[in-house]
C-alpha positions in Angstrom: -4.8 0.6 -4.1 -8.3 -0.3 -3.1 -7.9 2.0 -0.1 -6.5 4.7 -1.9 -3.3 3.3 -0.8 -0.2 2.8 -3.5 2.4 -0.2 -2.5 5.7 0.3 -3.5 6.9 -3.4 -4.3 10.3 -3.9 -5.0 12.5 -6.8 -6.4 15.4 -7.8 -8.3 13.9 -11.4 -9.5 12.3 -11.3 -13.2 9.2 -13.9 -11.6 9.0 -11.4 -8.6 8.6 -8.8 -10.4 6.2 -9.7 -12.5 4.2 -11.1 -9.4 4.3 -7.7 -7.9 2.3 -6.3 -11.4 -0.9 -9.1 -11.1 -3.3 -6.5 -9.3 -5.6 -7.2 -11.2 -6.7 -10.3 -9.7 -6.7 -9.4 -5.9 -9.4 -7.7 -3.8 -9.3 -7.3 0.0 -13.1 -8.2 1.4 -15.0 -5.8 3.4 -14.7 -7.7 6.4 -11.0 -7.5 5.9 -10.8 -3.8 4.7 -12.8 -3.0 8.1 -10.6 -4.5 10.0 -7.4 -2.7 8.4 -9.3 0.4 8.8 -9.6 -0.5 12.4 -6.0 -0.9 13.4 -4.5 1.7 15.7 -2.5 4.3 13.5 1.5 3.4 14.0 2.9 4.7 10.9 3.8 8.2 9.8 7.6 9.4 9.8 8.7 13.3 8.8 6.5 16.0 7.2 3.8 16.0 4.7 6.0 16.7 1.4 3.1 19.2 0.4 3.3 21.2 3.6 7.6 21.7 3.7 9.6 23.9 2.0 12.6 22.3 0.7 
């Protein structure tokens, strides 16, 4: 979320889950968000849903 990225957590276990909701308390530092930003691109798998006619 802070890099205009949404996880998608998932769980089954009630303590889990509510885990997965504390956001509010967690920030990535700038030293930490550079290096993210820095990592080689490996991700990506199908089409952009906006571009694709279904």
């Amino acid at each position: 979320m802070q890099n205009d990225v949404l996880p998608l957590p998932k769980s089954i276990t009630p303590s889990r889950i509510v885990e997965n909701l504390a956001i509010d308390d967690f920030e990535i530092t700038v030293e930490d968000m550079q290096t993210i930003n820095a990592m080689e691109y490996c991700g990506g798998s199908g089409l952009h849903p906006d571009k694709v006619d279904f």
